[in-house]
C-alpha positions as CSV (number, residue, x, y, z in Angstrom):
1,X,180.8,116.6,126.7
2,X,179.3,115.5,123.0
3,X,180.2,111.9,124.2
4,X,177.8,112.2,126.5
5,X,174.8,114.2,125.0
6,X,175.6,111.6,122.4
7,X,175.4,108.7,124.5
8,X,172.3,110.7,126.2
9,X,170.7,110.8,122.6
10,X,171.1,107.7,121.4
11,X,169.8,105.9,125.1
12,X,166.6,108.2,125.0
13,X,164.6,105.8,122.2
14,X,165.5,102.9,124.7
15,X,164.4,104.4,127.9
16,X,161.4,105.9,126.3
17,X,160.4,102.3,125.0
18,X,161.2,100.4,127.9
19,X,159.0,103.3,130.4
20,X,156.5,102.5,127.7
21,X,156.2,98.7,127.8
22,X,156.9,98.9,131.8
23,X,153.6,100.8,131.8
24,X,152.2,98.7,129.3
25,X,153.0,95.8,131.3
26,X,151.3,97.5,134.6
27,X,147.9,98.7,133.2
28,X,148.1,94.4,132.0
29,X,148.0,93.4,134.9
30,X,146.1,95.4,137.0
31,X,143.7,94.6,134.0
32,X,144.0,91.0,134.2
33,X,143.5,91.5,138.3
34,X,140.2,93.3,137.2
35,X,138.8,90.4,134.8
36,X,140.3,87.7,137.6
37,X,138.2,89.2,140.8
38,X,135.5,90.2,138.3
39,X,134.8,87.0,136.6
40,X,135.1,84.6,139.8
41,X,132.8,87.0,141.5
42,X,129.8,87.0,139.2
43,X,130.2,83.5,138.5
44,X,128.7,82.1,142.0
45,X,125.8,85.1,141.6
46,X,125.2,83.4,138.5
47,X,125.1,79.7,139.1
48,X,122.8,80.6,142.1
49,X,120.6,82.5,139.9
50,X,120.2,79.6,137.7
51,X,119.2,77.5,140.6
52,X,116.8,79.9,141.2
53,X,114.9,80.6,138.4
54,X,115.5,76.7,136.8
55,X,118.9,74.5,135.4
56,X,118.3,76.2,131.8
57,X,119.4,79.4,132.8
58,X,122.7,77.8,133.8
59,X,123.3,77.5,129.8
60,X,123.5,81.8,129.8
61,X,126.6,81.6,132.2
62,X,128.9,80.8,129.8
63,X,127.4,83.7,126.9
64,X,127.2,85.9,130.4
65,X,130.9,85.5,131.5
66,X,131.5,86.1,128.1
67,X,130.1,89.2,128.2
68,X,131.9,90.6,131.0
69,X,135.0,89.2,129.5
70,X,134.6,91.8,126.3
71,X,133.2,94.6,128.1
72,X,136.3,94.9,130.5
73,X,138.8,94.2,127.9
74,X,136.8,96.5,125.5
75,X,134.6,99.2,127.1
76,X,132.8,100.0,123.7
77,X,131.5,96.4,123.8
78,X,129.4,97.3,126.5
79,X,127.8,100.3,124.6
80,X,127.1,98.3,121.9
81,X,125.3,95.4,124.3
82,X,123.3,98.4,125.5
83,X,122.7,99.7,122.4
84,X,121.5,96.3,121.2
85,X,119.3,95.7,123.9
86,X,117.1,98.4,123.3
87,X,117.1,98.0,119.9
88,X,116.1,94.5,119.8
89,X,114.6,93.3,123.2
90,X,111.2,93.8,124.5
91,X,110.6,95.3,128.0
92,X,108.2,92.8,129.0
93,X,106.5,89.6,127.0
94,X,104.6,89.9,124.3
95,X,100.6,89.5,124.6
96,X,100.0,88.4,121.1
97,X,103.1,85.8,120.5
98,X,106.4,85.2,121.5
99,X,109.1,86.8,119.2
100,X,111.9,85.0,121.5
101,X,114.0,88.5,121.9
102,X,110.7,89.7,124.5
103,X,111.6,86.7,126.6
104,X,115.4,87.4,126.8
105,X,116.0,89.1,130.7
106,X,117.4,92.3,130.2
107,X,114.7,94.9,131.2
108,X,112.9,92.3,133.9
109,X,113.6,89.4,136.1
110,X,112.6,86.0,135.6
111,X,110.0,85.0,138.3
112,X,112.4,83.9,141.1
113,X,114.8,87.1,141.4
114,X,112.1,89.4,141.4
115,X,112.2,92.0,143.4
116,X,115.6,93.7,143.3
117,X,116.0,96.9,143.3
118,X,117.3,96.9,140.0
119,X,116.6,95.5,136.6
120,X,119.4,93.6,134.6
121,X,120.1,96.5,132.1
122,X,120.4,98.6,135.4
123,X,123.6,96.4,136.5
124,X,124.9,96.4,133.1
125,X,125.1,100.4,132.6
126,X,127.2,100.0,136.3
127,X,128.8,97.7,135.1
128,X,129.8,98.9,132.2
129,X,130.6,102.8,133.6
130,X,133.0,101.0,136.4
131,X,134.6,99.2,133.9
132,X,135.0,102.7,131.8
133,X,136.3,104.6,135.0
134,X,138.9,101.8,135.9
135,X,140.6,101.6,132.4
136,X,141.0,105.5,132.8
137,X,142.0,105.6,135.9
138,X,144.8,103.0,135.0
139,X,145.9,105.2,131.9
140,X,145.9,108.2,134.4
141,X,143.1,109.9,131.8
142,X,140.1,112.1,132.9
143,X,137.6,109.4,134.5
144,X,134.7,111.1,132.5
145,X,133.5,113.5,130.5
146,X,130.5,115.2,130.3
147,X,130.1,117.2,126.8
148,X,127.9,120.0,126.0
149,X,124.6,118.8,127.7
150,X,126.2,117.9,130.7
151,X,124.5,120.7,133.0
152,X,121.6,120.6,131.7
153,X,121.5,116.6,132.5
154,X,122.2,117.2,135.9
155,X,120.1,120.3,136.3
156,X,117.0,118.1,135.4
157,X,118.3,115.6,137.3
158,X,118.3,117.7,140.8
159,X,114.9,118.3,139.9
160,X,114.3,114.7,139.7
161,X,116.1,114.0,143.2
162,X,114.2,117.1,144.6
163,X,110.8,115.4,143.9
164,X,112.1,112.2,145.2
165,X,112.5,113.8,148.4
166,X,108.9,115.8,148.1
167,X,107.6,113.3,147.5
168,X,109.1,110.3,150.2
169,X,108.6,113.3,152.5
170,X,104.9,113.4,151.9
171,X,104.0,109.5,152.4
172,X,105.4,108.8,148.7
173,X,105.9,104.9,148.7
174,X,109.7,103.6,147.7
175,X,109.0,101.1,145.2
176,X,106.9,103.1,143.4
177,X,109.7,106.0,143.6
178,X,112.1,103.6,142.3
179,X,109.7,102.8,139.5
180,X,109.2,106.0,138.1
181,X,112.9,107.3,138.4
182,X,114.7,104.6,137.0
183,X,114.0,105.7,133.3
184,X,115.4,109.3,134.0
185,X,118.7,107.6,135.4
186,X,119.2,105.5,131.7
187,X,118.7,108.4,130.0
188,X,121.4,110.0,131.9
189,X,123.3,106.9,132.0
190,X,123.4,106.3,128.7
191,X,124.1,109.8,126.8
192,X,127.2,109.7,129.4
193,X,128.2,106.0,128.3
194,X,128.1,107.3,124.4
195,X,129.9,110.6,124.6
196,X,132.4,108.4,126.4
197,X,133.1,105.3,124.1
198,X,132.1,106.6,120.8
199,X,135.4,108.2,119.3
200,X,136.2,107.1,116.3
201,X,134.3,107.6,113.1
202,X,134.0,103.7,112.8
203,X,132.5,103.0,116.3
204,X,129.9,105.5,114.9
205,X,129.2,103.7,111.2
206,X,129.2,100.5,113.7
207,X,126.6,101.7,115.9
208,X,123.9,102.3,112.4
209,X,124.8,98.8,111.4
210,X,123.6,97.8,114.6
211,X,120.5,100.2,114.0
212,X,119.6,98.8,111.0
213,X,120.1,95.2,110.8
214,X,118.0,94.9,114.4
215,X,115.6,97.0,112.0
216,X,115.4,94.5,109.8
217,X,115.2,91.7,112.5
218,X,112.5,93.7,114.4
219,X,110.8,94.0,110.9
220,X,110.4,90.3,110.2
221,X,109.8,89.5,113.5
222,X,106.7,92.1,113.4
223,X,106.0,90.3,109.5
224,X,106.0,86.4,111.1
225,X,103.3,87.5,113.9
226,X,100.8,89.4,111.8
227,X,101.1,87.3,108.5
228,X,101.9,83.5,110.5
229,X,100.6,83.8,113.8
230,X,97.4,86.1,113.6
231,X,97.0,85.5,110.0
232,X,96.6,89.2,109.0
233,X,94.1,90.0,111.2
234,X,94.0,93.6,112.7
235,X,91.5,92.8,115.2
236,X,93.8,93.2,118.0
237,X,95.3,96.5,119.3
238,X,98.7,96.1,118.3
239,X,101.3,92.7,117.5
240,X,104.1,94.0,119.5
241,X,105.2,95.9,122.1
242,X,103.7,100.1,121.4
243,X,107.7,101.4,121.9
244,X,108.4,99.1,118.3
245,X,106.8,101.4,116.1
246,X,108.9,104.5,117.1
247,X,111.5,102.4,115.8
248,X,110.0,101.8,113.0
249,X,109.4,105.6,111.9
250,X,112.5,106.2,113.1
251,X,114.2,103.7,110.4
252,X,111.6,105.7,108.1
253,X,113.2,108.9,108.5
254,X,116.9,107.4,108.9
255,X,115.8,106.4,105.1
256,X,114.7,109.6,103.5
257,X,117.6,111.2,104.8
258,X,119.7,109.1,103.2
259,X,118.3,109.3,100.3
260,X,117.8,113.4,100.4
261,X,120.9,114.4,101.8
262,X,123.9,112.0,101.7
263,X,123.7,108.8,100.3
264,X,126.2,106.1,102.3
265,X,125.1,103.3,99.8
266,X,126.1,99.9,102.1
267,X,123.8,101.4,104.4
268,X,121.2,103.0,102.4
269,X,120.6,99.6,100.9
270,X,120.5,97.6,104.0
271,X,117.9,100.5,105.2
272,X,116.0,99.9,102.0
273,X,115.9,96.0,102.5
274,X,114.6,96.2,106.5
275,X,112.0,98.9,105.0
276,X,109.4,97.0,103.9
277,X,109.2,94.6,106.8
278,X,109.0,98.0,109.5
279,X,106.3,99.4,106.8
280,X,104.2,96.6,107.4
281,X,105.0,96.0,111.2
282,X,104.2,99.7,111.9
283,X,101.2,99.5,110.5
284,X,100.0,96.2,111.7
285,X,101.2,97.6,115.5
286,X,98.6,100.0,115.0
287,X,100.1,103.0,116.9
288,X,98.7,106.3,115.8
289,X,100.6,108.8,117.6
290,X,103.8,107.6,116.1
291,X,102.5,108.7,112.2
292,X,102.3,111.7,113.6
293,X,105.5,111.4,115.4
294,X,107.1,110.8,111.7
295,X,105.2,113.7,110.5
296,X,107.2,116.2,113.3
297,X,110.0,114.5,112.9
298,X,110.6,115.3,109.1
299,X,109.3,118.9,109.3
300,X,112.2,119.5,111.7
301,X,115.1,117.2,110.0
302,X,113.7,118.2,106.1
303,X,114.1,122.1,107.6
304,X,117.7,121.3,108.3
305,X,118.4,120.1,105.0
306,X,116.6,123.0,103.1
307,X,118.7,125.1,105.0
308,X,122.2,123.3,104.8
309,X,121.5,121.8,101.0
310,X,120.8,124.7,98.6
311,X,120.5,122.4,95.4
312,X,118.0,120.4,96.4
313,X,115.7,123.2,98.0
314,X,113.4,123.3,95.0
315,X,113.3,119.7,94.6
316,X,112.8,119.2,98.3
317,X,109.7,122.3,98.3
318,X,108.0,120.0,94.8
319,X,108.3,116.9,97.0
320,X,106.9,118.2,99.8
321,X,103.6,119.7,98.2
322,X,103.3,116.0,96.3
323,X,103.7,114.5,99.3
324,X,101.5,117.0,101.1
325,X,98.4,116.7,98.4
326,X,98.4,112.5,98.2
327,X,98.7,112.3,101.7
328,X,95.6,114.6,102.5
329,X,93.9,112.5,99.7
330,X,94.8,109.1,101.0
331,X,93.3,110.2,104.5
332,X,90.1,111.5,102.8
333,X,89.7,108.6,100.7
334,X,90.4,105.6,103.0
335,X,89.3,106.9,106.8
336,X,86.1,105.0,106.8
337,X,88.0,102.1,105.0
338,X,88.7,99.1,106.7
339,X,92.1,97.0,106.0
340,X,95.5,96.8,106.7
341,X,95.9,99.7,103.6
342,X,93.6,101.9,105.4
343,X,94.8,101.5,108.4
344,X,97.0,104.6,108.9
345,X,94.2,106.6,107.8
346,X,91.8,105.6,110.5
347,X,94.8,105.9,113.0
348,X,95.4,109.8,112.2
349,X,92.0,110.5,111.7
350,X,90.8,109.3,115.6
351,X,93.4,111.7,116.8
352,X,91.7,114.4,116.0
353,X,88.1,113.3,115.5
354,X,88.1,111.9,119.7
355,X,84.5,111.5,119.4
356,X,84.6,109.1,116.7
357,X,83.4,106.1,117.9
358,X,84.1,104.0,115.0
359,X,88.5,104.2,116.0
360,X,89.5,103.3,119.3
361,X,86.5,105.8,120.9
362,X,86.9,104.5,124.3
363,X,90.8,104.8,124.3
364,X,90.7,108.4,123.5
365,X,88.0,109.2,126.1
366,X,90.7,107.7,128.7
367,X,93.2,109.9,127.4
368,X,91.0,113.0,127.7
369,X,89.8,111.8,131.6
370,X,93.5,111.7,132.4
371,X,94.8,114.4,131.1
372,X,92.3,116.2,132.5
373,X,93.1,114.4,136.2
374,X,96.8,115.2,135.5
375,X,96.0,119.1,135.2
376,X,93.9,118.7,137.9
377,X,96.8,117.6,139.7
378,X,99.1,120.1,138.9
379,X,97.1,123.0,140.0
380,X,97.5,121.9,143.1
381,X,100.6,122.3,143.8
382,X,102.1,124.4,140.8
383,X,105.8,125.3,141.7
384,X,107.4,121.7,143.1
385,X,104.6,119.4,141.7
386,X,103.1,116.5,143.5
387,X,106.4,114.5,143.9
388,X,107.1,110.1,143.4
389,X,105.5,108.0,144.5
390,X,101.8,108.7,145.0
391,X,99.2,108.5,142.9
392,X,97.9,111.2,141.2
393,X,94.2,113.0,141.9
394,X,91.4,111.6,139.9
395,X,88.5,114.0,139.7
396,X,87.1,111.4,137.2
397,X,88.3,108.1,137.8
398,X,89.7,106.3,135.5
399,X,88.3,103.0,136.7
400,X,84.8,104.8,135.6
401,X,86.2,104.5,132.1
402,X,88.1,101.1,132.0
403,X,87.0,98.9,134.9
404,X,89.6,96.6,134.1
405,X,92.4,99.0,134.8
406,X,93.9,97.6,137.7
407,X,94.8,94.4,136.5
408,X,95.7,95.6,132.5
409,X,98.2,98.3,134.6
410,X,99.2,98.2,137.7
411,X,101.2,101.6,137.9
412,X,98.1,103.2,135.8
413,X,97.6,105.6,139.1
414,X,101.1,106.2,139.1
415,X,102.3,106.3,135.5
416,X,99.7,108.1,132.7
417,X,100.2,107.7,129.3
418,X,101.0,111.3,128.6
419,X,104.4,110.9,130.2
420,X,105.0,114.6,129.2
421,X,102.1,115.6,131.7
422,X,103.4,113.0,134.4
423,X,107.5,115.3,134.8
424,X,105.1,118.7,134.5
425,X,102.4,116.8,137.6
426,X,105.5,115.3,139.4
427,X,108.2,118.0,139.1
428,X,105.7,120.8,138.7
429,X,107.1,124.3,137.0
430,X,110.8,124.0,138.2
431,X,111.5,120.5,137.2
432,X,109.0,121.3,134.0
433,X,111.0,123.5,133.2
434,X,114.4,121.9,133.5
435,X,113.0,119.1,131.6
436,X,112.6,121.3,128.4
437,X,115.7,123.1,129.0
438,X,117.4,119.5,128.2
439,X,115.4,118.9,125.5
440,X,115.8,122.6,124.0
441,X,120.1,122.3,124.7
442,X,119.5,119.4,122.7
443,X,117.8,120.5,119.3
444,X,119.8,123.9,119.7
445,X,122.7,122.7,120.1
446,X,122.3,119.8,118.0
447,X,121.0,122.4,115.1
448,X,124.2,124.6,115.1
449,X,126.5,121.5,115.6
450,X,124.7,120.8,112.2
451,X,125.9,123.5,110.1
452,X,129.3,123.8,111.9
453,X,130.4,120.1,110.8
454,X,132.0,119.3,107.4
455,X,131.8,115.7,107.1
456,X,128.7,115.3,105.2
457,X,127.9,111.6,106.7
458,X,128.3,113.5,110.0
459,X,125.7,116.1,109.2
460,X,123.6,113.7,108.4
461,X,124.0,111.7,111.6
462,X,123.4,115.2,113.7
463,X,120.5,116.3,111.3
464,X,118.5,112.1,112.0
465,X,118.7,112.7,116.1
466,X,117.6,115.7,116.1
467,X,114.5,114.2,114.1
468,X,114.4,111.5,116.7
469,X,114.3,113.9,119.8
470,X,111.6,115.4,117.9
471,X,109.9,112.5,117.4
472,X,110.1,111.0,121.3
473,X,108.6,114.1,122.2
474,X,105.4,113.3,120.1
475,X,105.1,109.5,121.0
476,X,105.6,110.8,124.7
477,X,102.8,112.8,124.7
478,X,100.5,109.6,124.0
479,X,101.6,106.8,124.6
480,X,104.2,105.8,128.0
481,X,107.2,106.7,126.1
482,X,109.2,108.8,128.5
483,X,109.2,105.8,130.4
484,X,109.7,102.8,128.1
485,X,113.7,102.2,128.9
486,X,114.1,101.1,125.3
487,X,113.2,104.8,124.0
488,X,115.1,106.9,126.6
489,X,117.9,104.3,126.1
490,X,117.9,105.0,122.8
491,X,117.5,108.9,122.9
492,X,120.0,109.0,125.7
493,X,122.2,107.4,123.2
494,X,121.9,109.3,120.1
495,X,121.9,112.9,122.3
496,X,125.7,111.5,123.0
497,X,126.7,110.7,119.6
498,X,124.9,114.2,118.5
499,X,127.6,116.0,120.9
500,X,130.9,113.7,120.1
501,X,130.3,114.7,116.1
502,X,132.3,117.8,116.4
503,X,135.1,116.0,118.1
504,X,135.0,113.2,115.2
505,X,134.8,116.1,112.4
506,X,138.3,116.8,113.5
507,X,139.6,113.6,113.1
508,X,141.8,113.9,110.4
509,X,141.7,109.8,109.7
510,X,138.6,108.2,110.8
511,X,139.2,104.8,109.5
């Protein structure tokens, strides 16, 4: 009998090892079927797209195939294509010059696919999910998982199918439907796709690398068109697409925090090198809502750190008065100054001065007309809102203000720039509602996840998206932002990472 349990004991190890590489061996090769039928499957989709569209698209085949190579052998890949996209890539060409990244084709079609149902980015996030669910359903693992702001994701969401239905039920046209959904499904998409793949500490120090050095790209690229191509002339109304300089302030605040609260010094000083290029892109892109944006978005982040960072409280309360005093002085001195110096002056002071008709006068009356047609529209039909699809009421028409709408905006009927009012005027209370219950889980939860983590460069992560949430909120309310894919993308993204931290805090070896 001990010859046995012996013999029993010492052929254990080898069974265990050979079940091991047997199973190894299996997930391989389903694997290798998956990259096989994948691969040779895309490849004739491609090489007809290039015929398409013209024979120099055929020379993306190879970076494309590549692409899909590293996503299904590594998953994370795919996040961080996603991640880069929106960081770096404009959602449409650029007006003023080309910047090369605003003619890549991830958020549109060149001219001879359009017309699909989806965008490129679209296909990659399915893409990149199906890959996710296959390598877990080979490792016999939970397909998904959802995290702590998974119910009230798909809350808002049945909100957002139930106004589909509203409003395709009440002569709501498709297309347009299709439109206006689509940014609400990345947002989802993409919080799912980062509580997924992020879970080590270094995918997350990965992901700000990636923050920052398209900072810094985005940054000279913003430099080269005001200082080369328009030769420092603010004439215009902005040098790059609006969404750019909420990534710019958001690099602002990424900056201070480091600097305030926990100071990772490879990054810090590759935040500090990008900085003066954003500086000078964000002003020259001439978006005023997103000063203000900054403005919210340190009040709430710098009232996290008083609270979780006692020994700098006084410090932090002296900097804040300073800060509080020269800034009202800069606006009072430099308002009716002209220049690229006195250009965020002018910009904060036409928010609230509307009538001003020296700053962008006729851009705030539009704002004020639709607003006022959004309310307008949302009283009558309080509860369930208007639906997609159709175009809002305009007791004052817009086209009375800008006669040129039409052809600067198509969607302008559709889609207002207060994209806050557009979920209230399509979803009405309900979805309203639902919509701020995300967004409160969010800074709630992201608030008490906070406090409860140890790792300081964690709290620090946790403490910046809960300034960015912040933040989109402001830009949203002004300026198209709820449904510019690169923000929600973004937001989506970070609202992941903000619920993995707790599960990397107790990670005993991150690296």
């Amino acid at each position: 009998m001990d010859t046995q349990q012996t013999s029993l004991k010492e052929t254990d190890p080898v069974i265990t090892v050979s079940t091991l590489s047997e199973s190894r061996k299996r997930s391989d090769t389903l694997l290798f079927i998956v990259i096989f039928v994948t691969t040779f499957s895309i490849a004739p989709l491609l090489i007809f797209g290039g015929l398409s569209v013209g024979p120099w698209l055929l020379l993306g085949i190879p970076a494309a195939l590549i692409i899909t190579y590293l996503i299904i052998r590594w998953p994370l890949a795919g996040l961080f294509f996603i991640a880069g996209s929106a960081l770096l890539v404009e959602i449409q060409p650029l007006t003023t010059a080309s910047d090369l990244t605003d003619r890549l084709y991830i958020f549109y079609w060149p001219p001879g696919l359009e017309g699909q149902i989806e965008r490129p980015i679209g296909y990659l996030f399915i893409f990149v999910i199906l890959v996710v669910i296959c390598h877990r359903f080979i490792n016999r693992q939970q397909l998904l998982h959802g995290g702590g702001l998974l119910w009230p994701f798909l809350l808002f969401l049945l909100c957002v199918v139930g106004g589909v239905l509203h409003g395709l039920a009440s002569g709501g046209d498709l297309k347009i439907t299709v439109v206006e959904v689509r940014p609400f499904w990345y947002f989802f998409e993409s919080y799912l796709l980062a509580y997924n793949l992020i879970t080590r500490k270094r995918d997350l120090y990965a992901f700000f690398w990636l923050v920052i050095i398209a900072a810094g790209v985005k940054g000279l690229q913003g430099v080269y068109i005001f200082l080369v191509v328009l030769h420092g002339s603010l004439t215009g109304n902005s040098i790059m697409s609006h969404e750019e300089s909420f990534f710019c302030v958001a690099l602002i605040l990424l900056v201070i925090l480091f600097c305030l609260y926990y100071r990772y010094r490879p990054q810090l000083y590759a935040a500090l090198l990008a900085l003066p290029c954003e500086v000078v892109t964000l002003i020259a892109n001439q978006r005023r809502t997103d000063y203000i944006a900054l403005l919210l978005g340190l009040v709430m982040a710098l009232a996290l750190v008083f609270v979780m960072k006692p020994e700098v409280r006084k410090f932090l309360a002296v900097a804040v008065l300073l800060t509080a005093i020269l800034g009202t002085s800069y606006i009072l001195a430099f308002s009716s100054s002209s220049g690229l110096f006195a250009a965020p002056a002018r910009g904060i002071v036409s928010i609230f001065n509307p009538a001003d008709s020296s700053v962008k006068a006729d851009s705030n009356l539009y704002r004020t007309v639709e607003d006022y047609d959004l309310v307008s529209t949302v009283k009558q039909s309080p509860l369930i809102g208007l639906g997609f699809g159709k175009p809002y009421s305009e007791p004052i028409p817009l086209i009375t203000i800008f006669p040129g709408i039409l052809a600067a905006d198509m969607y302008y009927a559709y889609i207002p720039h207060n994209t806050i009012f557009w979920v209230w005027m399509r979803l009405g209370a309900i979805g309203f509602s639902s919509f701020w219950y995300l967004i409160g889980a969010a800074i709630v939860r992201g608030c008490l996840i906070a406090r409860q983590l140890k790792d300081r460069y964690l709290q620090l992560i946790a403490i910046y998206v809960i300034g960015v949430i912040a933040m989109e909120i402001v830009v949203a309310f002004g300026d198209y932002q709820l449904f510019v894919f690169r923000n929600v993308i973004y937001v989506g993204l970070l609202m992941g990472i903000l619920m993995k931290l707790p599960t990397l805090d107790r990670e005993k070896n991150f690296s």
